[in-house]
C-alpha positions in Angstrom: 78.6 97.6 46.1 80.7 101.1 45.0 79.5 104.2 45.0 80.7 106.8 42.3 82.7 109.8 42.9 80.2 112.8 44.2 79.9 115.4 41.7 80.4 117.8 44.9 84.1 116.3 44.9 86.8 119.3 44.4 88.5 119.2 41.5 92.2 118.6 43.3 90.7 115.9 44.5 89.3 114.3 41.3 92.9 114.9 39.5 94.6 113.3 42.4 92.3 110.4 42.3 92.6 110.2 38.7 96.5 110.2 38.7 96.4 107.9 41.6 94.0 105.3 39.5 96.9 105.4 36.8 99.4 103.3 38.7 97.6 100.5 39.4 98.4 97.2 38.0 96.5 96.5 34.4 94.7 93.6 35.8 92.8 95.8 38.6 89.3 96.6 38.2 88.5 100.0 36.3 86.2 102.9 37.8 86.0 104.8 40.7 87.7 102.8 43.3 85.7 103.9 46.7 84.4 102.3 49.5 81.3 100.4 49.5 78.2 102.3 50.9 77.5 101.0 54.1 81.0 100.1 55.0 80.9 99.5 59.0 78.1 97.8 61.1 79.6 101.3 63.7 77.5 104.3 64.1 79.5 107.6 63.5 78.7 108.3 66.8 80.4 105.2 68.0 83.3 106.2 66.3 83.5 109.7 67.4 83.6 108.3 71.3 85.8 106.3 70.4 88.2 109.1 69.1 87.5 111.2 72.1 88.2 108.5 74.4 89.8 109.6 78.1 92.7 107.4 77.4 93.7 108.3 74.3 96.8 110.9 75.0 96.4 114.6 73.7 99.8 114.3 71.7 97.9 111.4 69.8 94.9 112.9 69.8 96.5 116.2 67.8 97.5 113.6 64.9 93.7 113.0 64.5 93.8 116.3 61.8 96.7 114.5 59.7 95.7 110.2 60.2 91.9 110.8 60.1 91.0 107.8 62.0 87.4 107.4 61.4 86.9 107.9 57.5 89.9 105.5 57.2 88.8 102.6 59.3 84.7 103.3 57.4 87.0 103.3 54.4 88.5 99.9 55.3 85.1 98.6 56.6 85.7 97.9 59.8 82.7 95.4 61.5 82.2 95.3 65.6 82.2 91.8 65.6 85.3 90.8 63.7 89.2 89.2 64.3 91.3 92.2 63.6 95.1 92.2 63.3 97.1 94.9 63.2 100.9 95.3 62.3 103.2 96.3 63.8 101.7 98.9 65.6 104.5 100.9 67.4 103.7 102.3 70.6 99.8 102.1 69.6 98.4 105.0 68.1 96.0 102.9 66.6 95.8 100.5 69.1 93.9 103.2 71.3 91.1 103.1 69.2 90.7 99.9 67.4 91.0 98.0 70.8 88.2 100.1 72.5 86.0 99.4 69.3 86.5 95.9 69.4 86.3 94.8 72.9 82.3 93.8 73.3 82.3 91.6 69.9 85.6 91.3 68.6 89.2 90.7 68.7 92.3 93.1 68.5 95.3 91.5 67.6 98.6 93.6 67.9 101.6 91.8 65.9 104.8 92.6 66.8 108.5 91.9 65.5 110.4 89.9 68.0 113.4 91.0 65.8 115.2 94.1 67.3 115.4 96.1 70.8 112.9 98.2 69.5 110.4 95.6 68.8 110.8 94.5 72.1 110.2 98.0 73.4 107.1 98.3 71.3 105.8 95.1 73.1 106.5 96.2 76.3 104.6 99.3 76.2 101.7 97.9 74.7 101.5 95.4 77.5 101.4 97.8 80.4 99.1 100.2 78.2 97.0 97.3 78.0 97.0 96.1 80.7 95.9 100.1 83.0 93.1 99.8 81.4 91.5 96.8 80.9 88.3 98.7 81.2 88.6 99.8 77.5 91.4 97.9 76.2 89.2 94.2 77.6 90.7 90.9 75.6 93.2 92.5 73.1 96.4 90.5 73.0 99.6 91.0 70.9 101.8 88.6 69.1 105.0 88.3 68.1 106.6 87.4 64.4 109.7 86.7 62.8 109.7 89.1 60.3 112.0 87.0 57.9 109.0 84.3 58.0 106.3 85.4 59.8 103.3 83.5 60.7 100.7 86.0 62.3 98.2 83.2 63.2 96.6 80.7 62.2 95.4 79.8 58.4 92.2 81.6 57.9 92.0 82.7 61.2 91.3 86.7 60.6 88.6 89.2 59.0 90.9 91.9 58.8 94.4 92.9 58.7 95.5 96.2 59.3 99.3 98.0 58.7 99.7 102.1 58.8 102.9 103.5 57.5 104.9 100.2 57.4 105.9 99.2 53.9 108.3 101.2 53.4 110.6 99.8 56.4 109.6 96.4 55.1 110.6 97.4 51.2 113.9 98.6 53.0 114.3 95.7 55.0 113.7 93.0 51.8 110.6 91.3 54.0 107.9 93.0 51.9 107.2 90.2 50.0 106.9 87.8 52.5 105.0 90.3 55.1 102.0 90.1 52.4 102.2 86.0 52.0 101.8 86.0 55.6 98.8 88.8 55.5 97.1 86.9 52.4 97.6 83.2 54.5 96.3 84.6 58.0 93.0 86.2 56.1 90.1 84.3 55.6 88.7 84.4 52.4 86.7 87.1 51.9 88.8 89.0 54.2 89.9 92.5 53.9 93.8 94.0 54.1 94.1 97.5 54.7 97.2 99.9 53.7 98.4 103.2 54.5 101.9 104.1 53.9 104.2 107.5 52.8 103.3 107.7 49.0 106.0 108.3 46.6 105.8 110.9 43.4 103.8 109.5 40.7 106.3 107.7 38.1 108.7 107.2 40.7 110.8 103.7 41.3 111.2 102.2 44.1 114.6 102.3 44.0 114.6 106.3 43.5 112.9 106.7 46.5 113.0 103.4 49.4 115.7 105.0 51.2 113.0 108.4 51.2 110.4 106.4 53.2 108.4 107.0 50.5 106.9 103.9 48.3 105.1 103.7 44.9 101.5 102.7 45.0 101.9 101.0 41.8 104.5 98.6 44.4 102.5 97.8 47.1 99.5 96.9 44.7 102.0 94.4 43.2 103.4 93.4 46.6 99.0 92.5 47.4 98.3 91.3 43.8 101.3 89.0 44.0 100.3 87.4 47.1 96.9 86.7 46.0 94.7 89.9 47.0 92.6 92.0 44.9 91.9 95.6 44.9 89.3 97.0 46.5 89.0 100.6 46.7 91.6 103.6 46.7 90.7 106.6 49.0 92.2 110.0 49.6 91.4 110.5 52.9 94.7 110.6 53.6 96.2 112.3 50.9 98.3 115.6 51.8 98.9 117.8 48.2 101.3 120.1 50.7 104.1 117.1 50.6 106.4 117.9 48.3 108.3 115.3 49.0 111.8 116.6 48.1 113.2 116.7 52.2 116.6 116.5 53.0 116.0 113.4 55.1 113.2 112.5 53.3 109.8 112.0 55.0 111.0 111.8 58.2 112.4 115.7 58.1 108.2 115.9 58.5 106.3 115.9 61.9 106.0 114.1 63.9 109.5 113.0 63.6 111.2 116.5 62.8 114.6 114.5 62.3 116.0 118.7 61.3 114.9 119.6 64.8 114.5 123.5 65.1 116.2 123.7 61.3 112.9 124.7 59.2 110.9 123.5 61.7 108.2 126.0 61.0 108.0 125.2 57.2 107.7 121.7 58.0 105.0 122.1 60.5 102.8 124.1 58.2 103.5 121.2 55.8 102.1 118.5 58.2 102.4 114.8 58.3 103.1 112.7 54.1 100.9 112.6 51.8 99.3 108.7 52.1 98.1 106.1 50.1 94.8 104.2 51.4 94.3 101.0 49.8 91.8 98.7 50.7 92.5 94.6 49.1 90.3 91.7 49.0 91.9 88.3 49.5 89.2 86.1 47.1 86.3 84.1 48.3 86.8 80.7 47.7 84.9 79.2 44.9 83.2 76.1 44.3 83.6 73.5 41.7 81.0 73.1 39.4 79.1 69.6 39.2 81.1 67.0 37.7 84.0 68.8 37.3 87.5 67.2 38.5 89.2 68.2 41.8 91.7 70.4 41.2 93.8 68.0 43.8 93.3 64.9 41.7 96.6 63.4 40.6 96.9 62.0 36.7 
C-alpha cells in the first residue's frame, strides 16, 4: 500500500519529486511513488541503536547527516528476519549497520568483486571487521563475484538486495547490464532491489555524464525494468539540491573523496556529499495459470 505525498511536504521538495517522476520509463506506474506505510517489521528505536552502535567509527558515523541511514533502509523496507545482500560494499559503511540489524533473524550477505586488488582489499577488511566483533557482526558472510558474470547466490535465494553508489562504476565498466540480471536471478519473487547512486542533471545522457560519476535515473530504471524488476517507489531522502554538479572532477571533487584536496576545499565541504537517487524495484511475484489453461512450457 502507498501513501500520498503530505501536504506538509516543502515545496522544493514536491518540484524535485515531480521532475524526478518525469524520467521514468512510460511503462512505470503513475502517482506518488513513496514507500508503503508500515515498511519495516524494526522499531525506530531499533534503528536508532543501531546507528549509534559502539562499533560504528566516528568518521562513518559523521556521514550519517549526508547517507541518512534509517529513512533509507524504512524506505527500502527492510524486515528482521530476511536474506539480505548487499553489493559491493567497500570497506562497509553499511555493513556496520545492516549486519548488526540482521544478526538474531536474518542474514547479511556482503558480495564482493574478486576482480581487482582493490576488491581483494575490500574483502580483507571486511573479514577482520567481522570477525572483532562477532558480538554484533554474528553469522554475516561475504562472497565473491565475477563481475563480468556474476552469480551472487543461488536462484531465488534472497529477500533483498541492496547496492549504494555503485552504478555508476558498473555503467563505466560495461557490467551494468549484467550486474542487474544477476540481482533480478538471485531475488526471490517478490523480492525487493534497492538503489542509491550519484544522480545526474535531469535531461542528461549517459554518455554526457558516465565519466562524471553521475548517472541518469531514467538509466538505471531501464537497467531494472530490462532485467525484469518493477518500480516501486522513488524517495528523496537522499537528495542534495546544493549539488550542482558541474566539478572539475566530477563528483568525486565532493567529500568525502575531496580528489582537489585543499583547492576549494571549503566550498565543497559546505556543499556536502551528491545529490542521490533512491529507488526501490520489485522483481514480480510469480503468477499462477489459470484452470485449464496450457503450460507455458508445453512444446507444439
Amino acid at each position: 500500500m502507498k501513501i500520498r505525498l503530505a501536504l506538509g511536504l516543502s515545496a522544493a521538495l514536491l518540484l524535485a519529486g515531480i521532475a524526478n517522476a518525469q524520467q521514468a520509463s512510460q511503462d512505470q506506474p503513475s502517482g506518488d511513488l513513496v514507500p508503503p506505510t508500515s515498511a519495516s517489521d524494526f522499531t525506530a528505536g531499533q534503528l536508532d541503536a543501531v546507528i549509534a552502535g559502539s562499533w560504528r567509527s566516528a568518521t562513518n558515523k559523521a556521514r550519517d547527516t549526508y547517507r541518512h541511514p534509517k529513512a533509507t533502509l524504512q524506505f527500502f523496507g527492510l524486515q528482521p528476519d530476511q536474506t539480505v545482500i548487499e553489493i559491493t560494499p567497500g570497506a562497509g559503511w553499511y555493513s556496520e549497520i545492516l549486519a548488526p540489524l540482521l544478526r538474531d533473524n536474518g542474514h547479511y550477505i556482503a558480495a564482493v568483486a574478486d576482480n581487482n586488488a582493490e576488491a581483494k582489499q575490500d574483502t580483507s577488511a571486511l573479514h577482520a571487521k567481522f570477525a572483532a566483533d562477532p558480538t554484533e557482526y554474528g553469522k554475516a558472510s561475504i562472497a565473491t563475484f565475477n563481475p563480468q558474470t556474476p552469480v551472487l547466490g543461488p536462484a531465488g535465494s534472497a529477500d533483498m538486495v541492496l547496492t549504494f553508489r555503485n552504478v555508476h562504476n558498473w555503467a563505466m565498466a560495461g557490467t551494468a547490464q549484467a550486474m542487474f540480471k544477476a540481482f533480478y536471478a538471485v531475488l526471490k519473487p517478490g523480492g525487493v532491489l534497492g538503489v542509491t547512486d550519484h544522480r545526474a542533471p535531469l535531461g542528461a545522457s549517459l554518455e554526457s555524464v558516465k565519466s562524471s560519476g553521475y548517472v541518469p535515473t531514467d538509466y538505471v530504471i531501464k537497467l531494472a525494468t530490462e532485467a525484469g524488476f518493477k518500480l516501486d517507489g522513488q524517495s528523496e531522502v537522499n537528495a542534495n539540491p546544493k549539488d550542482t554538479k558541474d566539478y572539475p572532477k566530477g563528483v568525486w571533487t565532493l567529500p568525502p573523496t575531496l580528489t582537489l584536496g585543499d583547492q576549494d576545499r571549503a566550498k565543497y565541504l559546505a556543499i556536502g556529499e551528491s545529490d542521490r537517487m533512491t529507488l526501490r524495484f520489485v522483481k514480480p511475484a510469480a503468477t499462477k495459470a489459470s484452470p485449464g489453461a496450457p503450460s507455458s512450457t508445453a512444446t507444439h
